[in-house]
N, C-alpha and C positions, 0 to 999 in steps of 0.2 A: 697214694691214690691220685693224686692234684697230677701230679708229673706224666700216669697215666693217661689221663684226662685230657690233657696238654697234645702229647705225641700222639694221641687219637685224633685231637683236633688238626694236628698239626697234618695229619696222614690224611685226612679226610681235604684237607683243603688244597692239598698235593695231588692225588687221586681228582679232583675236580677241575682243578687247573690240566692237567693232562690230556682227560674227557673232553676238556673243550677244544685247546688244540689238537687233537685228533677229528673233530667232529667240524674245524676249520679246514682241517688238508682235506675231508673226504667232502666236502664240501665245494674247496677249490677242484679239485680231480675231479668230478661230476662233470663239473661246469664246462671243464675244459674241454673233459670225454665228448659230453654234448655239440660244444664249437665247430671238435673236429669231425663231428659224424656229420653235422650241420656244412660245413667247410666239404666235405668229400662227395654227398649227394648232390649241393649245388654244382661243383664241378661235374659232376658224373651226368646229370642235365643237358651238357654243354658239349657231352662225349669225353671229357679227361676222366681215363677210369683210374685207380689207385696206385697202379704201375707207373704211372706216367708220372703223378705225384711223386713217389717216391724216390724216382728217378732224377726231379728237378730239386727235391730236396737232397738228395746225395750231390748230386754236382753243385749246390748251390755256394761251396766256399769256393771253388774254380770262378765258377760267373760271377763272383765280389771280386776276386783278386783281380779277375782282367776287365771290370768297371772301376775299378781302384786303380789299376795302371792305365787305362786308356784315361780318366781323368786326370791323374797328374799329364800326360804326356800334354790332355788340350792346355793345364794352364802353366805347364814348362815349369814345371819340379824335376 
């Protein structure tokens, strides 16, 4: 019975710890959800609608690599 007792405990505080972090990611995703609806209406105010976004975020490792080479080039790397 002890041993039972034990692995109940043992599953219960397992089972708690799990609920928590699950209740931290949906927590963080919320937030974020939020940022980015917040982040696409302010742009969308301004006239950048979601296409446009999506577009400078697809090209956005092109535009790093040629601000990454146009910087070396000004300090001669």
């Amino acid at each position: 019975m002890p041993t039972e007792l034990i692995v109940l405990i043992a599953a219960l505080i397992v089972a708690w710890l799990v609920f928590q972090a699950l209740i931290k990611v949906l927590k963080t995703t919320f937030s974020t959800a939020v940022a980015v609806f917040i982040i696409v209406v302010f742009l969308g105010i301004f006239g950048i609608g979601s296409e446009d976004l999506i577009r400078e975020i697809t090209n956005l490792p092109d535009t790093l690599m040629r601000l990454f080479t146009n910087t070396q080039s000004q300090i001669g790397i």
